[in-house]
N, C-alpha and C positions, 0 to 999 in steps of 0.2 A: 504493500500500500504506500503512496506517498507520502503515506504521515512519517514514513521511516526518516525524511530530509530532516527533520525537527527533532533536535537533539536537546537533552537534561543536562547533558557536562558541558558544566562552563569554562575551566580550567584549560588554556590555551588558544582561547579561541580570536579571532583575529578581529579585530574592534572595525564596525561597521558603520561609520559617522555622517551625519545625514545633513547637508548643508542648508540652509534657504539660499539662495541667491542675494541676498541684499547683505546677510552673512560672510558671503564671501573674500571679501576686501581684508575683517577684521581676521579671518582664521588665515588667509596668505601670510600675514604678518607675523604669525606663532611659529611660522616654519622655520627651518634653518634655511643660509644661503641656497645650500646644495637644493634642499627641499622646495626650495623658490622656484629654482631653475629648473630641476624635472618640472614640475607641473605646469610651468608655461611650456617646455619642451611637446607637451602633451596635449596642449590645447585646451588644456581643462579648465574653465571660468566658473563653475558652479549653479551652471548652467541644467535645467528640468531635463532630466532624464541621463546626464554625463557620471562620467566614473572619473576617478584616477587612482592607481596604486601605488601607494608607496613603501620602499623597501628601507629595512633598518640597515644598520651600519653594517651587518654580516652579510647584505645583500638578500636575505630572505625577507618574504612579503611581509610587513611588518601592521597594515591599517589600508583600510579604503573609504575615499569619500567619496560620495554621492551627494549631486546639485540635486535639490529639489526637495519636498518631501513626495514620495511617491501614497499618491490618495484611492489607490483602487489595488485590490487585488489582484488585476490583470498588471499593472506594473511592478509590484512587486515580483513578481514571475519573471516580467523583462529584466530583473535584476539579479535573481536567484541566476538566470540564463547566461551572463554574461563574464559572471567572477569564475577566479582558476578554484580548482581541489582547493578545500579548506574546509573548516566551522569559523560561522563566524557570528558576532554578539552587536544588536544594534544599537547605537548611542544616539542622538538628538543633539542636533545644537553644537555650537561650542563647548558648552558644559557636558557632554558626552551624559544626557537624561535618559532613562528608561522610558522608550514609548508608552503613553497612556494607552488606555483599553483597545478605544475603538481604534485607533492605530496599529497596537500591539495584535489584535487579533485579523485585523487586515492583512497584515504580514506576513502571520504564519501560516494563515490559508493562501495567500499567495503563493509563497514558497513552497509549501506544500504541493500544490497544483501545479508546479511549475514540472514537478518529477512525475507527473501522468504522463504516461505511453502505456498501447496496446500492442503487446508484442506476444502473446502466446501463441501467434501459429508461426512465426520466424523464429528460422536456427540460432539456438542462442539465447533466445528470448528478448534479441535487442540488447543484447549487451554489448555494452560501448560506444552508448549516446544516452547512458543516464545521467541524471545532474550529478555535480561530484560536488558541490556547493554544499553543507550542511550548514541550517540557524539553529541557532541556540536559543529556546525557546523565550521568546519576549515575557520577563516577569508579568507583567497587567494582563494577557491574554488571556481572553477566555477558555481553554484549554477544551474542555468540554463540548461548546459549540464547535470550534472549529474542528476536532475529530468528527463527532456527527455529522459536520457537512461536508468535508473530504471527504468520509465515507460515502455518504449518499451521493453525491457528486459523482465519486468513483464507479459506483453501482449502477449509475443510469447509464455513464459510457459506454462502458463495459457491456452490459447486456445491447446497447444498439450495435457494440462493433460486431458483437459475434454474427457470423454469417448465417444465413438462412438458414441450411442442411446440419446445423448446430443449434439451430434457434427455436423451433417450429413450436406450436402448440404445448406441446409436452414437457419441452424443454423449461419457456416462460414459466409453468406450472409450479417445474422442481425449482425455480429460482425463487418464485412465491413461496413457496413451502420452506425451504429455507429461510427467509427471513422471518417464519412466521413463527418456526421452531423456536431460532434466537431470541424471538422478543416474547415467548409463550403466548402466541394468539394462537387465538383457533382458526382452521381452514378446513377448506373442503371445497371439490372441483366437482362440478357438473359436464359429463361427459355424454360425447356422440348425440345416442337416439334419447338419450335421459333428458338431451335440453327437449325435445318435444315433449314426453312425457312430465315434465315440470314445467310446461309451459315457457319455455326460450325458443321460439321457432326462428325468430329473426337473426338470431345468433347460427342456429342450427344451417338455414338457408345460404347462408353465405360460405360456410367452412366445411357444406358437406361433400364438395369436388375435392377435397385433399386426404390422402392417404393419414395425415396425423389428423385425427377428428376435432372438431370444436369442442370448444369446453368456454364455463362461464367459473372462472377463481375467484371464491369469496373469503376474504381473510377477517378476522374480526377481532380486536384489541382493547385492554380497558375495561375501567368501569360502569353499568350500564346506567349507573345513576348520572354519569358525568353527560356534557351536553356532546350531540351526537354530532359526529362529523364523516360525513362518509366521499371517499374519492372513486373515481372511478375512471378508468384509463383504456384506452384503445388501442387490442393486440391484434393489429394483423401483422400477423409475424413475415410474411410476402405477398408481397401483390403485385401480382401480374396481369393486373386490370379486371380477370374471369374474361365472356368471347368478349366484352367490348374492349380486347388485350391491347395494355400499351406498347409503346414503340420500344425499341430497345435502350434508348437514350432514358426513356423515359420509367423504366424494369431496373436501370442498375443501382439504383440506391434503396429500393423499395425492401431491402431488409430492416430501413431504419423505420416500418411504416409500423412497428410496435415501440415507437418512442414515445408515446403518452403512456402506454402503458408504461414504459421504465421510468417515468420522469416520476409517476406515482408511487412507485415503488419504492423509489428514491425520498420522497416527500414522508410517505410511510415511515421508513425507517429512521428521519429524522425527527420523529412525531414520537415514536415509539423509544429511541435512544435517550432523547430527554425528556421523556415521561411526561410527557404533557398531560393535563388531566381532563382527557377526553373521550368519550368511544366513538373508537376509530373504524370503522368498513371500510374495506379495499372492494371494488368489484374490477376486475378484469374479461371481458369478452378477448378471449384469445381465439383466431383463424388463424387460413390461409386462403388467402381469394384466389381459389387454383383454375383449372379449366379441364374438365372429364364430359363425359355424357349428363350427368348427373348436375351439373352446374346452372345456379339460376339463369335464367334468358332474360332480356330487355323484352320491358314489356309485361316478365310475368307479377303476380299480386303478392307480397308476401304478408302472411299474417303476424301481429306482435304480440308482446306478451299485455299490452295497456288494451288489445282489441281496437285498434285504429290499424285500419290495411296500406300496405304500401305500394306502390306502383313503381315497377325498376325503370325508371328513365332508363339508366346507364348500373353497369356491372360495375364500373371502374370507384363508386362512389358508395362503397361497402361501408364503408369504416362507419358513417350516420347510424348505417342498417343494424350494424350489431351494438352500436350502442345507445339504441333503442329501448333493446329490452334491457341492457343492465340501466339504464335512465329509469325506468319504468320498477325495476327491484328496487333503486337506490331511492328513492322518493317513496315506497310502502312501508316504511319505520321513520314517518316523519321526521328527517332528521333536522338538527338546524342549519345545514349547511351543506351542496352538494357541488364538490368541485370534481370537473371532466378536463382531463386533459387528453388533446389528440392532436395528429400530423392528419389532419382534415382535408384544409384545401390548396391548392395554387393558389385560390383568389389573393392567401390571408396575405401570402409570400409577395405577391405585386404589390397589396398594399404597402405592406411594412421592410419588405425583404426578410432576409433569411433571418436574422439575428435579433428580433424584435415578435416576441409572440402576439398576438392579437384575443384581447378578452374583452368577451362578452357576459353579463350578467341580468338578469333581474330584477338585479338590487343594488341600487344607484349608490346608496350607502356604502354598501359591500364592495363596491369597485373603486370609490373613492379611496375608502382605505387600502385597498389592494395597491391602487397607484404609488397611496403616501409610501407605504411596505418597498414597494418598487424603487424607490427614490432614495429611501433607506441602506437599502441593501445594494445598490448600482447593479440589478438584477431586471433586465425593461420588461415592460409590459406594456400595451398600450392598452386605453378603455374604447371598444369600438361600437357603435350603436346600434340597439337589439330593436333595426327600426322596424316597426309591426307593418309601413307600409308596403312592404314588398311581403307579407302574409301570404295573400294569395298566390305567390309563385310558386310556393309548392303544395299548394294544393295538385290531387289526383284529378285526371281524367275519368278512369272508370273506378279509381281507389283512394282512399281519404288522403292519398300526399300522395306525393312523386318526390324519386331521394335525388335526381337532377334536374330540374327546371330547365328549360329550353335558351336560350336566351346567352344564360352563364353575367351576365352583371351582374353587380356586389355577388357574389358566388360565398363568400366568408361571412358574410349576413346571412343567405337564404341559408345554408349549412346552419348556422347557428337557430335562425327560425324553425328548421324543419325538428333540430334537440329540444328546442322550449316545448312543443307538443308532450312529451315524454316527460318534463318535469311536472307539469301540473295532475296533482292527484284525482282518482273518482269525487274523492269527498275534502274539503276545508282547502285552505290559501295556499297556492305552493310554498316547500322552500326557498330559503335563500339560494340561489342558484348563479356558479361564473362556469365559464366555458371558455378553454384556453387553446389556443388554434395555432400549430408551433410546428417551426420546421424539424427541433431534437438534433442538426448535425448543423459541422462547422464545414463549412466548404472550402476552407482552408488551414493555415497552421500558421497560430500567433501565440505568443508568450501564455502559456497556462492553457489553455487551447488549442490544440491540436486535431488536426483534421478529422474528423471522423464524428461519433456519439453526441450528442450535450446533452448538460440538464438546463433546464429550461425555465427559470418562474419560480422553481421551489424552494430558494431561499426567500423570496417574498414572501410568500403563500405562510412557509415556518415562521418569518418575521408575525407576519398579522395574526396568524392564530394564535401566536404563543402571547401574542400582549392581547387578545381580543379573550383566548379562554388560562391563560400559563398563571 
């Protein structure tokens, strides 16, 4: 795990001095001659985001400055990234201060993240581009959160990077069931022809062209007196459109298309590591939108678990369909609060691009503080509007909805309108309800981010609930 870069032994560690810029001037002056003159040699002004190293008198690296204070966890990684082999222990200021909290704990989950790679199917394991950099754990940090969220951070990569023919239905299952072990929840998976017999056909209809069978993962945490929070995440573990199949361009990432499921999972076990005091439901609809004889047709009706029928526009826009009926379980135990995470649409992606989830809610309340959480944590979200006038687009033809509307504008709206159908219950007011529309991968590789998996939103999400229920 990355938490390994964050080290207890302080004893040797090579002093890590953190300048402001306006600073600068008066710590040139502390130097010796020689000391002067490396660091103009260097370039170094103490300038936002610059290094210099300097060496003691036996020529070994003796201290490094760094211009700036670096304010994000993503820079503190571009920093972990760029120092040789060592430990080293961070100071402030002239006065070489112990970072306060919120600094000190930005840091070490920076660092931390800085030494994520996915390397267990290359030889080696990727050894010999891990960070060689180790910090010495910042005194004020919060020690606690920041494992919790390295780990869950870690756990959502991880589970996107794995490749499909490792990933499938079953696989997601056994990853649920492990974390459910760890945190002593209960679980239990809804399998094949049992989802029709228990009433999941929505689920059942999408995942029954795949050799691995669908299944609906219900994990449950907590106490049930505590207020209810239930998540629920969208696993299609591949998709290859079903016959309305995508292009090849458009097929190669689509093992990430179980990233709301992992971001949840991820969210989960940060919920359950710091013990929040809540009852927690996971629901996962896990597929594979395959293509056999047996695979839904455009066109055909499918029925749900809320008894509202659907109409397949398009095959390729599954992921609504199945989470349908876990919408429709997660709203039967009233809970206070139901948060969906899914790698939904294109639409969300034009809007906002890759790196910017899009959420929609309910409850104007609820998103408001989602934002401020958002803003909190340098974790985006954006608030998008659940505008009711585009309703009828997805209304059905010959069945109470259609899961693609014609047309395709606001595409990330109607997706979102067609989920609100499923949160409102037979009887009393819905829940609180957000809906997070998220691309889960980096499409490229930047300090603490590396190409491949992300999590998404769920340090917000853990922000807000832990001071809404903590």
């Amino acid at each position: 795990m990355p938490e390994r870069y964050l080290s207890k032994t302080r004893s040797g560690a090579i002093p890590l001095t953190v300048i402001e810029p306006g600073d600068f001037t008066r710590w040139r002056k502390s130097l010796t001659p020689t000391e002067r003159a490396w660091v103009k040699s260097n370039g170094f002004d103490g300038r936002a985001g610059s290094h210099c190293l300097l060496a003691g008198s036996k020529g070994a690296l003796d201290r490094v400055v760094i211009g700036g204070v670096p304010s994000t966890i993503w820079e503190w990684s571009a920093v972990a990234r760029v120092l040789p082999p060592g430990r080293y222990s961070i100071g402030m200021g002239l006065e070489n201060e112990q970072p306060e909290t919120e600094s000190a704990t930005t840091a070490a989950m920076g660092w931390a993240l800085a030494g994520y790679a996915y390397t267990p199917y290359k030889a080696g394991k990727g050894k010999g581009n891990e960070l060689t950099a180790l910090l010495v754990w910042p005194r004020a940090a919060d020690r606690a959160y920041v494992l919790a969220a390295v780990r869950a951070i870690c756990l959502v990569r991880d589970l996107i990077n794995v490749p499909a023919n490792d990933m499938g239905p079953t696989a997601l299952a056994q990853a649920a069931s492990k974390l459910a072990r760890k945190h002593k929840a209960t679980f239990r998976t809804i399998v094949g022809k049992a989802l029709l017999k228990q009433n999941y056909p929505a689920i059942h209809a999408v995942g029954r062209a795949s050799t691995d069978a669908p299944r609906l993962i219900d994990m449950k945490w907590g106490k049930r007196t505590h207020p209810k929070v239930t998540l629920v995440g969208k696993g299609v573990c591949f998709d290859s459109g079903g016959l309305d199949i995508k292009s090849a361009a458009g097929m190669k990432l689509m093992k990430k298309d179980m990233g709301g499921a992992a971001n949840t999972l991820g969210l989960a076990s940060m919920i359950m590591e710091r013990r929040l005091p809540v009852r927690l439901r996971l629901l996962i609809p896990a597929v594979e939108n395959s293509i056999a004889g047996n695979a839904m047709r455009p066109g055909d009706v499918l029925p749900t678990r809320s008894k509202l029928t659907i109409e397949v526009g398009n095959t390729d826009a599954e992921g609504r369909v199945i989470l349908a009926d876990a919408l429709t379980e997660a709203v039967s135990e009233s809970p206070d609060v139901v948060i969906d995470f899914a790698t939904l649409t294109g639409a969300a992606r034009v809007a906002l691009g890759t790196e910017v989830p899009a959420l929609f809610s309910n409850d104007n309340d609820l998103a408001r503080e989602l934002m401020l959480a958002s803003e909190r944590t340098g974790d985006p979200l954006w608030h998008m509007p659940l505008w009711h006038g585009y309703k009828a687009h997805v209304n059905g033809k010959v069945a109470d909805l259609n899961n693609a509307p014609e047309g395709g504008y606001g595409g990330a709206i109607t997706a979102a309108l067609f989920l609100e159908h499923f949160v409102n219950p037979v009887s009393g007011p819905p829940p609180s309800w957000c809906h997070v529309d998220m691309m889960a991968w980096n499409l490229g590789s930047r300090p603490g981010r590396p190409e491949g998996g992300e999590a998404m939103g769920i340090r917000a999400f853990f922000d807000y609930l832990s001071k809404q229920y903590g």
